[in-house]
Each structure stands twice: as C-alpha cells, then as structure tokens.
VEXDREN-2710 file (C-alpha; in Angstrom, 1 decimal):
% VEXDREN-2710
k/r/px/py/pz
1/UNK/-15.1/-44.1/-30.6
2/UNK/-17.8/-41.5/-30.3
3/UNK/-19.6/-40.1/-33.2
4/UNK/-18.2/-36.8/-33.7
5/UNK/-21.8/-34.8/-34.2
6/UNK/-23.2/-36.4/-31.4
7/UNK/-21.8/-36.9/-27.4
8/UNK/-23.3/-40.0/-27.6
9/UNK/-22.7/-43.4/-28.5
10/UNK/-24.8/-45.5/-31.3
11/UNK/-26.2/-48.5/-30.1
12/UNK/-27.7/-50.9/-33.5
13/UNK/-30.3/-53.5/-32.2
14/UNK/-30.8/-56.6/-34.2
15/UNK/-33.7/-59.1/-33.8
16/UNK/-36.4/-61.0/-36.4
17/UNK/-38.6/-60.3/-33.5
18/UNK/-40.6/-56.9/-33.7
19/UNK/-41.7/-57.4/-30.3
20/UNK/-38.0/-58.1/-29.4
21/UNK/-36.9/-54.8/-30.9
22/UNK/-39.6/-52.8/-29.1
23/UNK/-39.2/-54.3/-25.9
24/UNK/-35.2/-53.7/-25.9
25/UNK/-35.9/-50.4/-26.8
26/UNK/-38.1/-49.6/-24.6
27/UNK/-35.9/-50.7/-21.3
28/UNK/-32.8/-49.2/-22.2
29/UNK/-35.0/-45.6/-22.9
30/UNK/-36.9/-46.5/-19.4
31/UNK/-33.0/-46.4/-17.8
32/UNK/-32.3/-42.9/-16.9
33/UNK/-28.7/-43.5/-16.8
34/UNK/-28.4/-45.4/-20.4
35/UNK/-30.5/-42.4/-21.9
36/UNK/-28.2/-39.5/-22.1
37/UNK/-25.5/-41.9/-23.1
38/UNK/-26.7/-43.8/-26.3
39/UNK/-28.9/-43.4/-29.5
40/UNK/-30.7/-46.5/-30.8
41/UNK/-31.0/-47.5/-34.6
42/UNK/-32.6/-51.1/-34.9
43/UNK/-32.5/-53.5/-38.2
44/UNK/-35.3/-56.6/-38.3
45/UNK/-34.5/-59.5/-39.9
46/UNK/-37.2/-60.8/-41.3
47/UNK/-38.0/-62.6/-45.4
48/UNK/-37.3/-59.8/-47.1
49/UNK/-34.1/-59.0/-45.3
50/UNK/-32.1/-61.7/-44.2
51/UNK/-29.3/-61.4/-41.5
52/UNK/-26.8/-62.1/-44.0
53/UNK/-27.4/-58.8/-45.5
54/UNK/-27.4/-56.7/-42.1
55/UNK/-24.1/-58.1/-41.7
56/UNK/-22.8/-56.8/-44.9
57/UNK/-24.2/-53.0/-44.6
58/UNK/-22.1/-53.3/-40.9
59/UNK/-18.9/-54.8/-42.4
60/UNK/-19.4/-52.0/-45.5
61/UNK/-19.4/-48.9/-42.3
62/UNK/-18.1/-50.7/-39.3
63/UNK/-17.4/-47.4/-37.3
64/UNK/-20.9/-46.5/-37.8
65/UNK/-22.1/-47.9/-34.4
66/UNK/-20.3/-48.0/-31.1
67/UNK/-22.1/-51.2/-30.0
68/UNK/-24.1/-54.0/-31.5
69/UNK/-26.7/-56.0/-29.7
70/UNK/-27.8/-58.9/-31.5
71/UNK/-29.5/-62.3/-31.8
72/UNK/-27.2/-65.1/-32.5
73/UNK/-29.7/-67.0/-34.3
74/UNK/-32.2/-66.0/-36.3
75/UNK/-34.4/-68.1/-38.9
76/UNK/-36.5/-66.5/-41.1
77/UNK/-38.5/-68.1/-44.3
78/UNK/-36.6/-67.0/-47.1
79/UNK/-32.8/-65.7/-45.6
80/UNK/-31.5/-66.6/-42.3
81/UNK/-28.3/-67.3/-40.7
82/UNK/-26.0/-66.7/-38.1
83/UNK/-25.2/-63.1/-38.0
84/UNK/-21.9/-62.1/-35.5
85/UNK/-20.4/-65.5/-35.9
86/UNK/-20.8/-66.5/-40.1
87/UNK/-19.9/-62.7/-40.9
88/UNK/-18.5/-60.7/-38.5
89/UNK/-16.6/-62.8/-35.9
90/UNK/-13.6/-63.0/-38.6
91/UNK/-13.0/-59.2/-38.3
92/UNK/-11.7/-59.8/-34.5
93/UNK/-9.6/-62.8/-35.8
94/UNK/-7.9/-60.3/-38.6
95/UNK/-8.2/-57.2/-36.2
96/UNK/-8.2/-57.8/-32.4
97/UNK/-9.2/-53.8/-32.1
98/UNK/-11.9/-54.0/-34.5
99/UNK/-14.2/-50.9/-33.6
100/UNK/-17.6/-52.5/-32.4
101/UNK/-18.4/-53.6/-29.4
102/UNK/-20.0/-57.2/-30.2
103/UNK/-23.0/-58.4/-27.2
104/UNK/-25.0/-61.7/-28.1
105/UNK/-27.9/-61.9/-26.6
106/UNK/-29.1/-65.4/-26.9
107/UNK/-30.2/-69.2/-25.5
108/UNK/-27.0/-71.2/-24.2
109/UNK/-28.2/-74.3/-24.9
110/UNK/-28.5/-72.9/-28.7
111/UNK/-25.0/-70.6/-28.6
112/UNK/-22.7/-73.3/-26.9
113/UNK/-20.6/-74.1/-29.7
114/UNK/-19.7/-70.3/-30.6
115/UNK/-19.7/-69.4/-26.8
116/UNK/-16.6/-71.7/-26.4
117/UNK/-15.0/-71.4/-29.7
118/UNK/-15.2/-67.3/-30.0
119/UNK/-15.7/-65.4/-26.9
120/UNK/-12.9/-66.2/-25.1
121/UNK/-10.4/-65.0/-27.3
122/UNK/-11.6/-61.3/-27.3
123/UNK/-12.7/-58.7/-24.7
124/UNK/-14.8/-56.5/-26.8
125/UNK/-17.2/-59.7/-27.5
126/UNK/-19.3/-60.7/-24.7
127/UNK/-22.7/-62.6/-24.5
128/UNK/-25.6/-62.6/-22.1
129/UNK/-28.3/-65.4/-21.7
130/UNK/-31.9/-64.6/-23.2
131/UNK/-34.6/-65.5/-21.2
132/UNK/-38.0/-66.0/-22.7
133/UNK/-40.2/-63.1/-22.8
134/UNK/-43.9/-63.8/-21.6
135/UNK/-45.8/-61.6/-24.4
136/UNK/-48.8/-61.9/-21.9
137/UNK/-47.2/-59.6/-19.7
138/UNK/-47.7/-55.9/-20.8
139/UNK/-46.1/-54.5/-17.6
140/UNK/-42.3/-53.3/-19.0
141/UNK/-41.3/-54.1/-14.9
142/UNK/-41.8/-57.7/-15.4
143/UNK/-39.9/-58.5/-18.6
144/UNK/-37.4/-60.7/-17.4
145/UNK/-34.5/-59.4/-19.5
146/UNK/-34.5/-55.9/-18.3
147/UNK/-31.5/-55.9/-16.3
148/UNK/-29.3/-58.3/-19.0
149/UNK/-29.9/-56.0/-21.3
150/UNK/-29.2/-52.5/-19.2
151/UNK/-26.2/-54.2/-17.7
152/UNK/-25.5/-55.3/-21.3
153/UNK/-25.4/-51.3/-22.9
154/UNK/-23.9/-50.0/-19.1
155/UNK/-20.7/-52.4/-19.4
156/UNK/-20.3/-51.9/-22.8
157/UNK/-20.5/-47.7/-22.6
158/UNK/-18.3/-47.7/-19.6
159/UNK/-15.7/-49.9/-21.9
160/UNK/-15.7/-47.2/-24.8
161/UNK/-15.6/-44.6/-21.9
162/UNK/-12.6/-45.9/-20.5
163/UNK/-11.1/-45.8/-24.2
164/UNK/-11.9/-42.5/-24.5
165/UNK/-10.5/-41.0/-21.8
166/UNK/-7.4/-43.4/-21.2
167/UNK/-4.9/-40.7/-23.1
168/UNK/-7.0/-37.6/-21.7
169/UNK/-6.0/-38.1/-17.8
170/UNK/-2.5/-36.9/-17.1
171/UNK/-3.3/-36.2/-13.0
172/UNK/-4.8/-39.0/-11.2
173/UNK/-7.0/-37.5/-7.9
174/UNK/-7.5/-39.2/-4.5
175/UNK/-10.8/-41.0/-5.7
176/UNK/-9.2/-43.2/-8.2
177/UNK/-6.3/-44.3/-6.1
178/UNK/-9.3/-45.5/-3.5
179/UNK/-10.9/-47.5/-6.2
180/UNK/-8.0/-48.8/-8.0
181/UNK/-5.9/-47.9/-11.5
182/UNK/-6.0/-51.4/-13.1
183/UNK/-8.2/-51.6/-16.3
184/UNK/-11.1/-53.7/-13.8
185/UNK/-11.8/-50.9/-11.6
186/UNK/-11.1/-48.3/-13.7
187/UNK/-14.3/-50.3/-15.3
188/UNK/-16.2/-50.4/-12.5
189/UNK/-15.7/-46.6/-11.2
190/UNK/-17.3/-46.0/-15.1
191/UNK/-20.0/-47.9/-14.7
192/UNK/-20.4/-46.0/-11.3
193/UNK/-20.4/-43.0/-13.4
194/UNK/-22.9/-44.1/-15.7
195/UNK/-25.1/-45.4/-12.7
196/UNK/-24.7/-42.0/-10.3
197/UNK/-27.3/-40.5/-12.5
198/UNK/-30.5/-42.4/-12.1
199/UNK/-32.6/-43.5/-8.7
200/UNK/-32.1/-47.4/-9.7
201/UNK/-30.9/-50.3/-7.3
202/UNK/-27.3/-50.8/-7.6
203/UNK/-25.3/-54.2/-6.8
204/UNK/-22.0/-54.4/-5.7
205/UNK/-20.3/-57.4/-5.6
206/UNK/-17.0/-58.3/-4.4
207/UNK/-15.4/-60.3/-1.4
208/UNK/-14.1/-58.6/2.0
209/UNK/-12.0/-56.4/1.9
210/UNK/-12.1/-55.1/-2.1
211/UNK/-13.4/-51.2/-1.5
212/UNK/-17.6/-51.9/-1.9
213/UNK/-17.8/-49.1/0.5
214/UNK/-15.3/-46.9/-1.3
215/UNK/-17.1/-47.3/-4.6
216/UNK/-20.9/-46.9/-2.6
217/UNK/-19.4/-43.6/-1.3
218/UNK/-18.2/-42.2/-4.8
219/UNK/-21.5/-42.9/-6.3
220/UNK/-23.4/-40.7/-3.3
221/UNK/-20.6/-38.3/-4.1
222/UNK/-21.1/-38.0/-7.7
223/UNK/-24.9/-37.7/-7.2
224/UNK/-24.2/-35.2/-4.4
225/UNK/-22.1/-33.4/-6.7
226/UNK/-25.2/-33.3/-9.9
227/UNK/-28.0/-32.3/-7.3
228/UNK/-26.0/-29.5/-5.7
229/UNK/-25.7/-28.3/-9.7
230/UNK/-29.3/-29.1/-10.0
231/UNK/-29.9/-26.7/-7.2
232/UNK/-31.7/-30.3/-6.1
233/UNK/-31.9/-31.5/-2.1
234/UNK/-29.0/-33.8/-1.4
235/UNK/-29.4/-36.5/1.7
236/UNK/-26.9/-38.3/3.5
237/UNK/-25.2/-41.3/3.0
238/UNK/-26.4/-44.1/5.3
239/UNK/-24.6/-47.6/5.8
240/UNK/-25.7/-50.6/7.4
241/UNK/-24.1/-53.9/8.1
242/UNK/-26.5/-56.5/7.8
243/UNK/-24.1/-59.1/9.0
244/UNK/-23.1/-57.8/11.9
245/UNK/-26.6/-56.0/12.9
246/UNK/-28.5/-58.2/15.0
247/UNK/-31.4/-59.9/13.4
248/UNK/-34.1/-58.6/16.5
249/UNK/-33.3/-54.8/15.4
250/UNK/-32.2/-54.7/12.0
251/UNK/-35.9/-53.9/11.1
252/UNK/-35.9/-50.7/13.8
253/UNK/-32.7/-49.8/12.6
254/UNK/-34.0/-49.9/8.1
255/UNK/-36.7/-48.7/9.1
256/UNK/-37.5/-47.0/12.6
257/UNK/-39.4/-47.6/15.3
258/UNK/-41.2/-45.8/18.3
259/UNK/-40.0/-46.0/21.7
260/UNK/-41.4/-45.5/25.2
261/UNK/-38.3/-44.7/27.5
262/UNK/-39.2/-45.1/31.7
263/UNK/-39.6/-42.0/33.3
264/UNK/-40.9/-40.2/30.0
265/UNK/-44.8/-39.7/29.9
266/UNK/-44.5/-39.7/25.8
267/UNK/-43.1/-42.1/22.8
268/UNK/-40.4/-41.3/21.2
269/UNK/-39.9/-41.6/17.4
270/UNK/-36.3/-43.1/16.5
271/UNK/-35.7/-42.6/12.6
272/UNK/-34.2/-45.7/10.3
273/UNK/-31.8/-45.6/8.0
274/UNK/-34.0/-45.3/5.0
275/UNK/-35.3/-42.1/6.5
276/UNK/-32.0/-40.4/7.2
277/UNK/-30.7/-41.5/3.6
278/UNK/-33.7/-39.4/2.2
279/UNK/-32.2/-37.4/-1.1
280/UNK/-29.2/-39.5/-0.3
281/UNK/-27.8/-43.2/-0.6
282/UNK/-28.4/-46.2/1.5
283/UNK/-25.8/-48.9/1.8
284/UNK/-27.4/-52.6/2.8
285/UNK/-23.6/-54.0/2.8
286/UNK/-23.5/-58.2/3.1
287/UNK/-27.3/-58.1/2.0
288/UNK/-26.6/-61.7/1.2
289/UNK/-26.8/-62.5/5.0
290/UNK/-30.2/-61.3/5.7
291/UNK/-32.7/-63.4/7.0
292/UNK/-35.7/-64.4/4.3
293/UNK/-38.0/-62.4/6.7
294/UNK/-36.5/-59.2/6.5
295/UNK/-35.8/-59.7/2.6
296/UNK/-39.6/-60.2/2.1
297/UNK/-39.8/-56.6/4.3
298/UNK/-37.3/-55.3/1.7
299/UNK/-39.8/-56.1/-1.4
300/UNK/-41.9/-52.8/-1.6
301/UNK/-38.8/-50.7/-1.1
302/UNK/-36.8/-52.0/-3.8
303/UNK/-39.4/-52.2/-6.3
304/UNK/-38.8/-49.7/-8.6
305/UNK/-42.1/-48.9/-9.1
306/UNK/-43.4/-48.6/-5.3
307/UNK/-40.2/-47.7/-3.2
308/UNK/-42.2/-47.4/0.0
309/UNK/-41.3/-48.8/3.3
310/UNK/-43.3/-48.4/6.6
311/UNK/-41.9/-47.7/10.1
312/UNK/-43.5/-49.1/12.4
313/UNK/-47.1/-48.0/14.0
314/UNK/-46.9/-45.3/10.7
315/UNK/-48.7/-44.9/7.3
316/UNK/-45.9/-45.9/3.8
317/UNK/-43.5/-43.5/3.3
318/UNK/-42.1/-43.0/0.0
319/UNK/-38.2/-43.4/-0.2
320/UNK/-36.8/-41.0/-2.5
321/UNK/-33.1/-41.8/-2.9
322/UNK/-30.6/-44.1/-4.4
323/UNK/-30.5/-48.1/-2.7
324/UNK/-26.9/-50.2/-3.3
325/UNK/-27.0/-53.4/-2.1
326/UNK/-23.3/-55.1/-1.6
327/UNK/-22.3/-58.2/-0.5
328/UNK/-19.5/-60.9/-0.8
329/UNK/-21.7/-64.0/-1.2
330/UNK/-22.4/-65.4/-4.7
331/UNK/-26.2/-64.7/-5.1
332/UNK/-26.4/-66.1/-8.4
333/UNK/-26.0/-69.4/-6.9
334/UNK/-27.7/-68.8/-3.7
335/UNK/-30.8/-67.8/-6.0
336/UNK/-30.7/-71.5/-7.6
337/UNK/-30.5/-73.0/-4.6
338/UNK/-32.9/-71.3/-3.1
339/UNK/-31.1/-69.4/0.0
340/UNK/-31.6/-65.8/-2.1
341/UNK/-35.1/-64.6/-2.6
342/UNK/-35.2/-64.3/-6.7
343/UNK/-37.4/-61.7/-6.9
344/UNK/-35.0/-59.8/-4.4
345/UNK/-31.9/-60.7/-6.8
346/UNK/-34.2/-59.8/-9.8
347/UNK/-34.5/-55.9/-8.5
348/UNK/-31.2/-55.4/-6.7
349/UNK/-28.9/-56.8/-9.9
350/UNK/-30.4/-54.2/-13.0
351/UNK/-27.4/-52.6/-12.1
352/UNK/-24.6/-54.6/-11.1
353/UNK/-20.8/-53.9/-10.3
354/UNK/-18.0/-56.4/-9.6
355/UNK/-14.8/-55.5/-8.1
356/UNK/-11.9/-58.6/-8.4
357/UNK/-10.0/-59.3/-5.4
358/UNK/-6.5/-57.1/-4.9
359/UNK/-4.5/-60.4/-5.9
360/UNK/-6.4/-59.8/-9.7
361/UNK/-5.8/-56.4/-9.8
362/UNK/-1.5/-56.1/-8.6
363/UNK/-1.2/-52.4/-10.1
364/UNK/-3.7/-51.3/-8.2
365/UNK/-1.1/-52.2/-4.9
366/UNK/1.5/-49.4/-4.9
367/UNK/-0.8/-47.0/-5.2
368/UNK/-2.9/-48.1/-2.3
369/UNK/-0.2/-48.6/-0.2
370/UNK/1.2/-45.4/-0.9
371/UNK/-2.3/-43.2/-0.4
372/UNK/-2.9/-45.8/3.1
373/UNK/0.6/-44.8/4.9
374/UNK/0.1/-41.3/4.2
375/UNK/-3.5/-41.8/5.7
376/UNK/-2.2/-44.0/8.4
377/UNK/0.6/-41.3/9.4
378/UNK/-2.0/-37.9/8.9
379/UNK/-4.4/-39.6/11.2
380/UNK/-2.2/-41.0/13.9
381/UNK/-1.0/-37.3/14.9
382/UNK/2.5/-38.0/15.4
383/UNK/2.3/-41.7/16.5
384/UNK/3.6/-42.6/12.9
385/UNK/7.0/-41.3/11.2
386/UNK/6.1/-41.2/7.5
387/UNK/8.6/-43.3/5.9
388/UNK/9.3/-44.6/2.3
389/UNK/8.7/-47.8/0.9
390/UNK/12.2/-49.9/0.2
391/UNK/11.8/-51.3/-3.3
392/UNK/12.7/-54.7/-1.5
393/UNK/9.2/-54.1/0.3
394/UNK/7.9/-53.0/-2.8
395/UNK/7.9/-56.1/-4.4
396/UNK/6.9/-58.1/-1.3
397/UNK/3.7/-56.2/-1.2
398/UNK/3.4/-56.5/-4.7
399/UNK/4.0/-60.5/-4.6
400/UNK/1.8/-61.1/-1.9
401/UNK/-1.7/-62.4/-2.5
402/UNK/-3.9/-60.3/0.1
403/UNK/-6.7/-62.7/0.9
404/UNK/-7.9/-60.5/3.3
405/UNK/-7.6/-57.6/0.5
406/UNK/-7.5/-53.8/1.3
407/UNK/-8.3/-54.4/5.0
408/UNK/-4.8/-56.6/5.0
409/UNK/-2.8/-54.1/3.1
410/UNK/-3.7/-51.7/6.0
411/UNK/-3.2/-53.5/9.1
412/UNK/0.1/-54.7/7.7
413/UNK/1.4/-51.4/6.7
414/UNK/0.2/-49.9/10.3
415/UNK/2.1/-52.2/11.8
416/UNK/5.0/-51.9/9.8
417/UNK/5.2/-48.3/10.2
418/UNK/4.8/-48.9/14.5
419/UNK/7.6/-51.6/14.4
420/UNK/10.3/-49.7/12.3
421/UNK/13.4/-49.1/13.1
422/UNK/15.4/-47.6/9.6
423/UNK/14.8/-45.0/7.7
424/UNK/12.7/-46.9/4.7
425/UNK/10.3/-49.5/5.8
426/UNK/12.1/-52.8/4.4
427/UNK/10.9/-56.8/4.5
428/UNK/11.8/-57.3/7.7
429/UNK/8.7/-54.7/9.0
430/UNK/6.6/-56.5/7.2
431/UNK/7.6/-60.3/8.9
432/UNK/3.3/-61.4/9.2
433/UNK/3.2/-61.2/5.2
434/UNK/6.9/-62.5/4.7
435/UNK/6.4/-65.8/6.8
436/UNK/3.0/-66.5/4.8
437/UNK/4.9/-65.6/1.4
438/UNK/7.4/-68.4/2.1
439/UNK/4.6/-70.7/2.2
440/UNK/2.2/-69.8/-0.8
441/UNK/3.3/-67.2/-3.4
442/UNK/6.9/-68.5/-3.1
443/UNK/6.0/-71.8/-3.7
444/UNK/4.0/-70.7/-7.1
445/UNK/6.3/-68.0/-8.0
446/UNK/9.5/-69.9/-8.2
447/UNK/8.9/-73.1/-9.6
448/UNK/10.5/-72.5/-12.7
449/UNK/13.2/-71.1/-11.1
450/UNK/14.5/-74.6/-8.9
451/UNK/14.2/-76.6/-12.4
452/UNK/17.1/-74.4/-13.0
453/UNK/19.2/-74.6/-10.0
454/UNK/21.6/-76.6/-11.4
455/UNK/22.4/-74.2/-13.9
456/UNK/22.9/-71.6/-12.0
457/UNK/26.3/-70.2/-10.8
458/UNK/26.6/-70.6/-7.1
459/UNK/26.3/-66.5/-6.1
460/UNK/23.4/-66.6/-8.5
461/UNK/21.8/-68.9/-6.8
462/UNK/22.0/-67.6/-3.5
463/UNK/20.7/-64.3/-4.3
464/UNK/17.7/-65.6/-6.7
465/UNK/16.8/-67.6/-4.3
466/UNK/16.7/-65.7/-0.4
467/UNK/13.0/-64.9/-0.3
468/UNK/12.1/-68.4/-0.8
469/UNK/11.6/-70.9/2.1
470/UNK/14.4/-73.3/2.4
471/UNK/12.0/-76.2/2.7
472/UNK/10.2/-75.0/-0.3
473/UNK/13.5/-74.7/-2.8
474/UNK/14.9/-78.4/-1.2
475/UNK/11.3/-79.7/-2.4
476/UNK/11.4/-78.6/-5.9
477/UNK/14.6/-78.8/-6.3
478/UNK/15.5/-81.6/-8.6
479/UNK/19.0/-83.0/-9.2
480/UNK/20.0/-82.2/-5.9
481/UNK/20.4/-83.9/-2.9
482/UNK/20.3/-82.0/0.2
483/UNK/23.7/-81.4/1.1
484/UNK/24.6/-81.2/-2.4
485/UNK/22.4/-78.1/-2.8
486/UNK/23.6/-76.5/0.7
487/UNK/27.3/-76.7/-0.3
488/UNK/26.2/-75.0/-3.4
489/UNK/25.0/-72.7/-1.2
490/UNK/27.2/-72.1/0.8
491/UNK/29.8/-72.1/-2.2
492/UNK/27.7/-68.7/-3.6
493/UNK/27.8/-67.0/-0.1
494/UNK/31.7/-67.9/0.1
495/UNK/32.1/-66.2/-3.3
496/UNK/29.7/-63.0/-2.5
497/UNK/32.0/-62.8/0.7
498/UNK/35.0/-62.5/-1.5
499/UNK/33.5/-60.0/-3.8
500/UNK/32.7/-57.6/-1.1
501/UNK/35.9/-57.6/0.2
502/UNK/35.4/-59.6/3.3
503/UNK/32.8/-56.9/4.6
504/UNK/29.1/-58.3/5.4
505/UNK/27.7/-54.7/5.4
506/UNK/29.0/-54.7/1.5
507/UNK/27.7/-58.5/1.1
508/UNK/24.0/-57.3/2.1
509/UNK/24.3/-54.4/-0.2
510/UNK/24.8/-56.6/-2.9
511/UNK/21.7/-59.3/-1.9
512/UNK/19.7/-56.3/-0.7
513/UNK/18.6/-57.4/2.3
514/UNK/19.8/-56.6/6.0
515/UNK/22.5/-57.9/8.0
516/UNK/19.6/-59.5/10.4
517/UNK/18.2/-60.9/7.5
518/UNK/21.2/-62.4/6.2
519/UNK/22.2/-64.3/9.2
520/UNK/18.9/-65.4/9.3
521/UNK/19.2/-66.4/6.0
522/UNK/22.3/-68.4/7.1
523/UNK/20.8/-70.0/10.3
524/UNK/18.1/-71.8/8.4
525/UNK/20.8/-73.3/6.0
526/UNK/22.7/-74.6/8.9
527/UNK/25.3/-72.2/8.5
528/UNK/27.1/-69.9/10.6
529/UNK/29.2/-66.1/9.5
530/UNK/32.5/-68.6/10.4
531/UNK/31.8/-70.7/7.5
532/UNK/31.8/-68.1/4.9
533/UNK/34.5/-66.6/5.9
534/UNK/36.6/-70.1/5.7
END
C-alpha cells in the first residue's frame, strides 16, 4: 500500500527518546538505498503524550503509514504503556491483513513474553533486538543499531514491494527463474533491488548450493543497468573463493602484488580483484573461512567511511564499487564465539540477504529444472537431446530434499538427460535421487499413509505405495505381519493384472511406471510375473 500522492512509502517512528528519534532518523536518511524509498513522520512519547494516545490516532487512520517502528516499552511520568501489544496487536488477531507493517525494536530480556505470545502468529510483525546506544559517541558510524534498523525499513519495503507488484507481473524473465518464484526469494531479489542502488556492504547468506552467486550477479547487473542510464562508469564483476583460494595468495589475489619474472630486467605489476572490480562488484564468497589475518587486512576496505586497500609496495587506493560478502557459515554464532571478527560482521551485515535451502522453497523446483535442461542441452552442442519432464519425474524432483541444493538439481538432471533412453525423462533416469528418496523423504512422507494400510483395498495399496522402500512400508506398517502384508500385495497386483486384461504394458500404464520398474518392483517383494499371472 503506497500512498497515492507520493512513490514512496511512510515510515512513523515511535520512541520517548528524542535522541532515539534523531538517531533512527538519521541512519535510515544516511542509507542511500532506504532514501528514495520512504518518508519519515516520528511521534515522541513523552508526559504530555502518552503512548496510549499514539496508538489511538494510528488505530483512528491505520492506512496512513506503510510501516511502524516502535519501542515496545516506554515509561513516561504521567502516561505510559505498552504500545503495539496493549492497543494494536488485536487488529492482527481480528484482521490477519491488517495494513501496517508492525517492527519492535526493543530489549529481549524486556519483550520475552510478547515475543513468544505474538510474533509468531503473523508475518507482517517482526521484532529486532535494541542494543544500547553510547550517547558519548557522536560518530553516526559507530551507533550500534545502524544496520538493525536499515535491515529493519529494507525487509519491510521489499515486503510491501512484493505486494505491490504480485498482480502486476504476468511474464516472468530468465532472472527470476535463476533466483527462485517462491514468496522467500521473490523477497530476497527485492531487497536486492532496494540494495543495487547504494555503494554499501552487502551479506548474503545461505548454504551451498542456494544461488548466492546468482543473486551477487543480479545486483552488479541492476547497478550496471542504473550507471549506464547515469551515463556513469560501470566495472566488472569480480569473484573470489576464499575457501578454496589458498591462504599464501589470497592477499596477492584481493589485492595485487608485484612480480619479478627470471629473464625480465623489470617488475611486473599484477592487479587484485579489488582493482579489476573498480566501478563494479566484488564477490568475497565463503568469507566465513578466511583466516583472522586476512579479515584484519579486510578492515579499512570495508569500512564505509575509508574503503581503501593497499597492494603491496603501493600508496592506499580508494575502492570505489559495491563489496558482497557471502558465505554459508553462521556468523552470528561464530561472532559469539569468537571465530568471526565482530567488527568485520558489524560492517559486512548493514545489509543482509538470506536465501532458504531448495527443500524450503519446493515451487521454486520446476522452474529451475526446467530453465537448467534447456541450459544443460544449449550448451552441450548436440551432446544432449532436449527432452520433457514425465510428471512421474516431476514429482520425484519435487519430493526430493536437495541437500546439496541447485548444484544437485543440475548434476542429476545432466545425467539424466546422458543416460536416457525414452522420449520423456522418467524416474528411472533419475536412479541416484530415487535410491536416496527410499530412504529419507519416503520415510517422512508416507507415514500416515502405512497407519492405513489395512484399510486400503489391495490394488490401492500397491499403487500408493510403489515409490516407497519395501523395508520402509514393512517397518511402519502396523497390523501386519510380513507375509500377511506381501500377500496383500501380491493380492493388488493379481487384481491390477486382471483389470488390464492380462497385458503388463496396460498394468504399467495404470501404476505409471515402466515395465523395468515394475519387475523391479516385484523382485524386491519376492515375487515373480508367474505369480501374478496365477
């Protein structure tokens, strides 16, 4: 919901602190991103106004504001209370699409009871932690809340964006089928959006596998795409592994070195990332695997305010040009346990993205698949037929977990496409997923399904229950003894048999499977094609 006169989205601010209100104000105006996307109104709460009367003038105009950022508590002399969960909490009990987006900002120790009671129940409330603000500290860098409350207004604008535009997009391009169609990373290419337009350090986390490249590359797009309208000088995007770069050159590589070759009278110069990513974007991917040494290196250059770095036997050079970090190691917790440098953490995470494995986001599947054969088959120059998915197969890759994510998806559908023999890829190409389905999804899947066996008429039961392991449907099958269940079995195959008129081809028509699967099938139940057809 954006206010009609305006392109941009009101953000109310609510505090009994004046110094509070100024210094919120005052980071999300210093983000170059946030700027063009929100206007600010703030209300103090102080003994003339209490918070109980803030509350009413929102509840009187709800759709006045887009988003509210608030203090849960705040005491005052005279009239005090609890604003969002006394007085406005209820609206999202009587109307789960209540208008305003709803961020606490306040102390957990202090918010614990409404933490667990309310925000769990609804996706347009969300609360951050408030860390204390040293009033000492004039320098706007070293407030500690900075990037809680710019990822605070980021998320939140990139919700209402994706609100907005959900019933505008009737063609879907090649960009968002790289980054996903499920309501996570439709999300997270927003906030991408939102920070493509500013210089800031952007975090991208997200474990192996889950597209932190893609997304590093749409944001160098985007920002390619605003200079070049800008009439601005656009760099190139630079990526390097810090996990697999060995730790005696990854400082040569950031940040160049000079070189005396034998035979040559002269040094040579050899340029670092950082200075072939001028204009452009630099990718430090698994930056959660660098050594402490190389982090402290890292210090001046991700400072906002400095962004220097110095190759080696030169004078600082100023980096101008956008820094994402990724990496799939929890730095939160590496940060409290000391194996993260915090002040590192503290300038890389203002901007933070986090992309959910493929197993969290199973829409976002198909449409991967789909756009990774037709890559698969364009770039293999005739090694590759390009072939259909079955729908049998489409639910096996939908039913699958991925743990190895994107990277999985594409080395099993490469290898389906080499192996396959039929006109649609089926199942059967895909036997290194299937085998591991039989085991794990299977098992989680269908557990609901072998309390019922017993119920189940005998064809039923053969055809509900072919894609699951027989070792897996004997152990959660209750009621049943072993041979008990196989002559029920065998019983539903008998009767299949009969209904497609003695002809196997027809039988597998009706299972949907293939005839090699089928006696497959039939061979792990002990049985043979004689003993259906007795």
């Amino acid at each position: 919901m954006v206010n009609k006169n305006s392109s941009k989205y009101k953000v109310l601010l609510v505090d009994d602190e004046v110094n509070q209100l100024d210094n919120i104000e005052k980071i999300i105006n210093k983000s170059e991103s946030l700027k063009e996307h929100v206007c600010i109104e703030r209300e103090l709460v102080d003994s003339t106004r209490g918070a109980e009367d803030i509350a009413n003038k929102i509840k009187k105009e709800p759709t006045k504001w887009d988003i509210i950022l608030s203090d849960l508590f705040m005491p005052t002399p005279e009239k005090g209370g609890i604003l969002i969960a006394n007085a406005l909490v209820p609206h999202y009990t009587n109307d789960s699409n209540f208008p305003v987006i709803l961020l606490f900002i306040s102390k957990e120790e202090g918010a614990g009871k409404y933490l667990r009671e309310y925000i769990p129940r609804f996706k347009r409330i969300d609360w951050y932690p408030k860390p204390g603000i040293t009033r000492k500290e004039k320098r706007l860098e070293y407030l500690a809340p900075r990037p809680l409350f710019t990822r605070a207004i980021a998320e939140a604008v990139a919700r209402l964006n994706n609100d907005a535009n959900n019933d505008k997009k009737s063609i879907i391009d090649l960009n968002d089928i790289e980054i996903g169609l499920s309501a996570e990373m439709k999300m997270a290419k927003s906030l991408a959006d939102i920070y493509a337009r500013n210089d800031g350090n952007v975090l991208i986390l997200g474990k192996t596998g889950t597209g932190k490249e893609v997304l590093a590359k749409y944001i160098h797009n985007k920002r390619k795409e605003m200079k070049k309208r800008n009439e601005e000088k656009c760099g190139n995007f630079e990526a390097i592994n810090c996990a697999s770069t060995p730790e005696s050159i990854v400082e040569s590589e950031l940040f160049g070195t000079i070189k005396k070759y034998p035979g040559f009278q002269n040094e040579i110069r050899l340029k670092g990332a950082f200075e072939k990513a001028t204009h452009g974007t630099i990718l430090l991917d698994e930056i959660g695997k660098v050594s402490k040494k190389i982090l402290y290196k890292l210090l001046r250059i991700l400072d906002p305010n400095i962004k220097e770095y110095k190759p080696l036997g030169e004078s600082a050079i100023k980096f101008e040009g956008k820094i994402i970090c990724a990496t799939s190691e929890p730095l939160d917790e590496m940060v409290d346990k000391g194996g993260f440098s915090q002040d590192v953490y503290r300038r890389i995470s203002g901007e933070l993205i986090k992309l959910p494995p493929l197993c969290k986001r199973k829409e976002d599947i198909l449409p991967l698949a789909i756009a990774l054969k037709n890559k698969i088959v364009k770039d293999g120059e005739g090694k590759y037929l390009n072939k259909e998915f079955s729908e049998e197969a489409k639910t096996l890759l939908t039913e699958y977990t991925w743990p190895r994510n994107i990277g999985e998806l594409e080395e099993a559908i490469r290898n389906a496409l080499y192996i396959s023999d039929t006109r649609k890829l089926i199942p059967e190409d895909f036997y290194l997923i299937e085998q591991q389905l039989d085991l794990d999804l299977k098992k989680l899947t269908n557990l609901a399904l072998m309390k019922n066996l017993s119920l189940m008429p005998p064809d039923t039961l053969v055809i509900k229950t072919q894609r699951i392991h027989v070792s897996t449907i004997l152990k959660h099958a209750k009621n049943f003894t072993e041979e008990g269940l196989r002559n029920k079995i065998l019983e539903g195959y008998k009767m299949l048999y009969k209904e497609s008129n003695d002809n196997v081809t027809e039988l597998t028509k009706i299972m949907g499977c293939s005839r090699k699967y089928y006696y497959q099938k039939l061979n792990k139940w002990g049985l043979t094609p004689d003993d259906i057809k007795k």
